[in-house]
DOMI-560088 format. One record per residue (C-alpha): x, y, z. Coordinates in steps of 0.001 Angstrom, whole numbers, plus 524288, in hexadecimal, padded with zeros to 5 digits. Last residue first. Example, Ala and Ser with C-alpha at 12.3 -4.5 7.8 and 13.67 -1.06 7.14 Angstrom:
REM DOMI-560088
835667FBDC81BE4
8300C7EE6C81E78
//
This chain:
REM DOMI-560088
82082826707CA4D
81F7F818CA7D0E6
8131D80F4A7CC95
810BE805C27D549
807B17F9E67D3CA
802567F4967E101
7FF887E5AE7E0F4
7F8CD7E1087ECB7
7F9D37D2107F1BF
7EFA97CC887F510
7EAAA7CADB80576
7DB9E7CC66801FF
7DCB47D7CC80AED
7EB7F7DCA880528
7E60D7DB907F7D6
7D8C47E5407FAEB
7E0AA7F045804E9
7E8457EFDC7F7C2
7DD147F1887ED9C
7D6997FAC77F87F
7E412802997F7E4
7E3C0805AF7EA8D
7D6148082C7E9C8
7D703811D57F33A
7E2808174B7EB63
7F0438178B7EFA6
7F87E823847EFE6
803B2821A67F9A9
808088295380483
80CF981CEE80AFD
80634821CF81706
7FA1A8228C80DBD
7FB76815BE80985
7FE5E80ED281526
7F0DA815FF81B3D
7E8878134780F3A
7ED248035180F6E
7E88B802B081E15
7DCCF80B6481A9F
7DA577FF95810BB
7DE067F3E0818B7
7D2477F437821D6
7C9BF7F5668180A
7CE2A7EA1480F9A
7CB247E08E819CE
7D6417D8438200C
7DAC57CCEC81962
7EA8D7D1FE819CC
7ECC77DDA682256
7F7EE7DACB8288F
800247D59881D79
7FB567DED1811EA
7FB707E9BC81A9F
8091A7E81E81D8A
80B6B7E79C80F3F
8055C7F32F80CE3
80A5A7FC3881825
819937F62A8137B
814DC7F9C38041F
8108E8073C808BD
81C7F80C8F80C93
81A798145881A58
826EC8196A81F96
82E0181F7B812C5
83C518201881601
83D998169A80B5B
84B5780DBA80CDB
841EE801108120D
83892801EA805F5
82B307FD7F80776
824B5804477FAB9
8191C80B887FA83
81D798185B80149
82B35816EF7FBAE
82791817BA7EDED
824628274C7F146
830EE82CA57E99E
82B3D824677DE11
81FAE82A2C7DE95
8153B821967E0C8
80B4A81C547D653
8007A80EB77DC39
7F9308060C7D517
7F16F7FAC27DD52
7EEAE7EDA77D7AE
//
């Protein structure tokens, strides 16, 4: 399970939120990751993960993002705690 702080003024760049004027939430790039992407080597879903992340301006770890590039190739489900400050 992945731990993750954002600002509270930043909650938009994980979340999917239709009102956000954010473009790039990192929940939607997830998600559609998930689906596509399903089976395939780990590998190939990490720079994947990276590049969401880093449009999404977010602060995930390496780790963070093999553990999810991990669930989403066995096809589990992912559990990301939040912390907002």
């Amino acid at each position: 399970m992945g731990e993750i702080s954002v600002d509270r003024q930043h909650l938009d760049r994980l979340l999917a939120d239709s009102a956000s004027t954010y473009g790039a939430p990192y929940q939607r790039a997830f998600a559609e990751l998930a689906e596509a992407r399903r089976g395939r080597p780990v590998a190939e879903i990490l720079p994947l993960l990276r590049r969401a992340a880093d449009e999404a301006l977010l602060g995930f770890t390496d780790a963070d993002l093999r553990e999810q590039a991990e669930a989403i190739s066995a096809g589990e489900p992912y559990v990301l705690r939040v912390t907002v400050a």
